[in-house]
C-alpha positions in Angstrom: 39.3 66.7 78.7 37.9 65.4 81.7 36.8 67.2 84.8 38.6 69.1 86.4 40.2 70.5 83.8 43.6 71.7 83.7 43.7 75.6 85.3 40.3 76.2 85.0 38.3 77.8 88.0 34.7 77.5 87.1 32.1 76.3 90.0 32.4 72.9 88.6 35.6 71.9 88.2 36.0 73.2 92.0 32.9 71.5 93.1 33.8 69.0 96.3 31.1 66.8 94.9 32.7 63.4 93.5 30.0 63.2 91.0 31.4 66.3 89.1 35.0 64.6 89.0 35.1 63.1 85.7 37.9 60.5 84.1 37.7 59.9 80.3 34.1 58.4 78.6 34.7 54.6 79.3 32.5 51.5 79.8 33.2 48.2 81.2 30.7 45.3 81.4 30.3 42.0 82.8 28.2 39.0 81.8 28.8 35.3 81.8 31.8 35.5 83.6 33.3 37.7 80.7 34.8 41.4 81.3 35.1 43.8 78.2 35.6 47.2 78.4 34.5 49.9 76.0 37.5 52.3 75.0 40.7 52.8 76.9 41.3 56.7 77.1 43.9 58.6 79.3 42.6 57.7 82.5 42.6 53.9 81.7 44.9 53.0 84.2 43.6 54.8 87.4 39.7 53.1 85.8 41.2 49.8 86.6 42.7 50.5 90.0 39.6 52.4 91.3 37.4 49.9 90.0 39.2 47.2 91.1 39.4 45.2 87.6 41.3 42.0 88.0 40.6 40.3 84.6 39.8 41.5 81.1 38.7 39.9 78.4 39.0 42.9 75.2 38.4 46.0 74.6 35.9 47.5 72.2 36.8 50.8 70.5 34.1 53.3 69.0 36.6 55.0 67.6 40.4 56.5 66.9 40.4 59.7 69.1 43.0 59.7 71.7 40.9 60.5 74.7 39.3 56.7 73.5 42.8 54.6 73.2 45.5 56.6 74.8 45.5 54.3 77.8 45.8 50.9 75.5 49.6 50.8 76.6 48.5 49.6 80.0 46.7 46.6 79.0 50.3 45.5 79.4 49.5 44.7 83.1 46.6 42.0 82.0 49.4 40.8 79.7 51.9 39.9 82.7 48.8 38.1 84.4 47.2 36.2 81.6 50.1 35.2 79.3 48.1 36.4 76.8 47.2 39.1 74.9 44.8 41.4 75.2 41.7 40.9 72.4 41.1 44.5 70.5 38.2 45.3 68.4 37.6 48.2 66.1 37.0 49.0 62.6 39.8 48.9 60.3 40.5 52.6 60.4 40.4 52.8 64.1 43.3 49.5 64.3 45.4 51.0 62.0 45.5 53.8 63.9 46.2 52.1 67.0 49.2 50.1 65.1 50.6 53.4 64.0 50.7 54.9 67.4 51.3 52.3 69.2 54.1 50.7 66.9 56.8 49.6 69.3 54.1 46.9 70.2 53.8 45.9 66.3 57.5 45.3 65.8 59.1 41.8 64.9 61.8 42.6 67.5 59.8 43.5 70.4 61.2 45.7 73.5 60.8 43.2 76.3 57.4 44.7 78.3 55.5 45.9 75.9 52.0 45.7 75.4 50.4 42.8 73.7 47.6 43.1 71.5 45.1 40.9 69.3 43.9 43.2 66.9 40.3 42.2 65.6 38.5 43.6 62.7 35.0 44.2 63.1 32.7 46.6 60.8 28.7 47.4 61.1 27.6 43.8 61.5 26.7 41.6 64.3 28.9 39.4 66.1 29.5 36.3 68.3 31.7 35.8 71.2 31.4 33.3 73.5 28.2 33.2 73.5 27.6 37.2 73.5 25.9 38.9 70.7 27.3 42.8 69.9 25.8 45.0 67.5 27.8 47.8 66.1 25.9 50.6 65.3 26.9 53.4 62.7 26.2 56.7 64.2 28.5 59.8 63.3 31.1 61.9 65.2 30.4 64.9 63.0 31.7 63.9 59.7 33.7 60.8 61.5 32.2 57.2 61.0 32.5 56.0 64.7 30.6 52.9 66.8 28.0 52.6 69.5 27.3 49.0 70.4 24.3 47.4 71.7 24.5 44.3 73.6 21.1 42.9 74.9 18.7 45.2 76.2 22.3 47.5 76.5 23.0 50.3 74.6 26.0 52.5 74.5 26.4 55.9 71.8 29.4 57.9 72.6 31.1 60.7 70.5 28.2 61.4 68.0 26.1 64.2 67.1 23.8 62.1 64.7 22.7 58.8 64.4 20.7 57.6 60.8 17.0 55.8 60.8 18.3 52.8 59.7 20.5 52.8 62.5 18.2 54.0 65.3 16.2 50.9 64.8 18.5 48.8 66.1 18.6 51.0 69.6 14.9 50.6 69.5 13.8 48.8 73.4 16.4 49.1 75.3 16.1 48.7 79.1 19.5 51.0 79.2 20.8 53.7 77.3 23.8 55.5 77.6 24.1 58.4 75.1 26.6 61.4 75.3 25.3 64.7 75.9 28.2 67.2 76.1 26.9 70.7 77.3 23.7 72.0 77.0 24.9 74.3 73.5 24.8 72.8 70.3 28.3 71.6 69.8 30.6 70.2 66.3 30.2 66.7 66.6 28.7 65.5 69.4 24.8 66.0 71.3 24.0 68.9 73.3 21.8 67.8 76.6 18.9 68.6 74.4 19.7 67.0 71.5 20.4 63.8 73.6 17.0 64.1 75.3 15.4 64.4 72.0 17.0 60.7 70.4 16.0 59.2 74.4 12.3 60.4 73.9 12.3 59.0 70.2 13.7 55.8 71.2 12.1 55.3 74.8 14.5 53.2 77.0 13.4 52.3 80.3 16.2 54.4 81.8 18.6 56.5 80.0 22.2 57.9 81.6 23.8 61.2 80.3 27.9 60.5 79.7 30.7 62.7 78.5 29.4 65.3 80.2 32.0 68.9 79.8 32.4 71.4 82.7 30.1 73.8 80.3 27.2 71.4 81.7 26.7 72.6 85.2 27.0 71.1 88.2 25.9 67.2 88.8 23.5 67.9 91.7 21.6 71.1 90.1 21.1 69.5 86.3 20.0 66.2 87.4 17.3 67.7 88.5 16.0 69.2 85.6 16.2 65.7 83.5 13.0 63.4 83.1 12.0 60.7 85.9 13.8 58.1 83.5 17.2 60.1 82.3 20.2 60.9 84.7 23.7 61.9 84.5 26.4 59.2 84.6 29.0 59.3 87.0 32.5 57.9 87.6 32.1 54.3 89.4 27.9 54.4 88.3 27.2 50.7 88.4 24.4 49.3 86.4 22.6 46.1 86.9 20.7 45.0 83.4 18.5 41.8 83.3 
């Protein structure tokens, strides 16, 4: 939901520090001149601005939920600049989805302005563009089939509370992680902080960063300090550099 969340008055969600101010789970990478962003939630939009994003290239989506494409609509913007549309990339469930709520951008008669998407099947197998190599890999969102993605020594696991052996092998040395860790109780479908911990120390990245992190987690400054030497919490605006 974000932090703060709507009418809540807990110590975090009134906490001054900018670290505990949290837009929707989103990634954006650059290499090779390329820019590709992972999900588009809600907060898509003010990502861009704050970030200062000028160009992008596609957009990877993990999954359907709507705090992962309810921002897609303003992809309209790289429209206007590019002439082109915007390259999306999800599994045929997840496009579908974004066709059926997205549908006044699918018509044959298009309302001038509208977004403009490429819509891209992909499933659990590797692939090539321009030059970059991405990895889907299957992890699950409770019951839900949903994607992390590892890109060179990169990996990214969002949304998922389990992640099978045949698939943890491809996360195996990694210089970065990033793995969600929601609260420090056990939760539906998606890690705990302990749970997370537990897949970092089985698969051993170099560093490891702590994302869709609830309210329910405590405060940045206080549970950052209880993490090992190579694990910390993500923040809005954390910028990673990855040889």
């Amino acid at each position: 939901m974000g932090v703060p969340v709507i009418a809540c008055d807990c110590p975090v969600c009134q906490s001054t520090d900018e670290r505990d101010r949290r837009m929707r789970t989103a990634a954006l990478l650059e290499t090779n001149g390329q820019v590709w962003a992972i999900d588009a939630g809600p907060d898509f939009r003010m990502q861009m601005l704050v970030n200062k994003v000028k160009r992008l290239d596609g957009i990877f989506l993990t999954h359907e939920h709507r705090d992962h494409t309810a921002g897609l609509d303003d992809v309209r913007a790289f429209n206007w600049n590019t002439k082109q549309p915007i390259q999306i990339f999800g599994e045929q469930r997840v496009l579908k989805s974004v066709q059926r709520e997205f549908a006044y951008a699918f018509e044959t008669f298009k309302y001038p302005g509208v977004p403009d998407f490429s819509l891209n099947e992909i499933s659990n197998r590797t692939i090539h563009l321009d030059g970059l190599e991405i990895m889907p890999v299957r992890v699950f969102h409770h019951k839900l089939p949903v994607l992390g993605f590892r890109i060179g020594n990169f990996g990214y696991v969002t949304d998922a509370n389990r992640i099978p052996d045949e698939e943890m092998v491809k996360l195996q040395n990694l210089e970065v992680l990033i793995i969600n860790g929601l609260r420090y109780e056990a939760h539906l479908s998606h890690y705990s902080l302990p749970e997370a911990l537990e897949v970092i120390a089985q698969l051993q990245p170099r560093r490891a960063v702590i994302t869709h992190i609830s309210h329910q987690l405590g405060l940045h400054v206080e549970v950052n300090k209880l993490l090992p030497p190579n694990v910390e919490l993500g923040y809005d605006g954390m910028v990673i550099e990855i040889s």
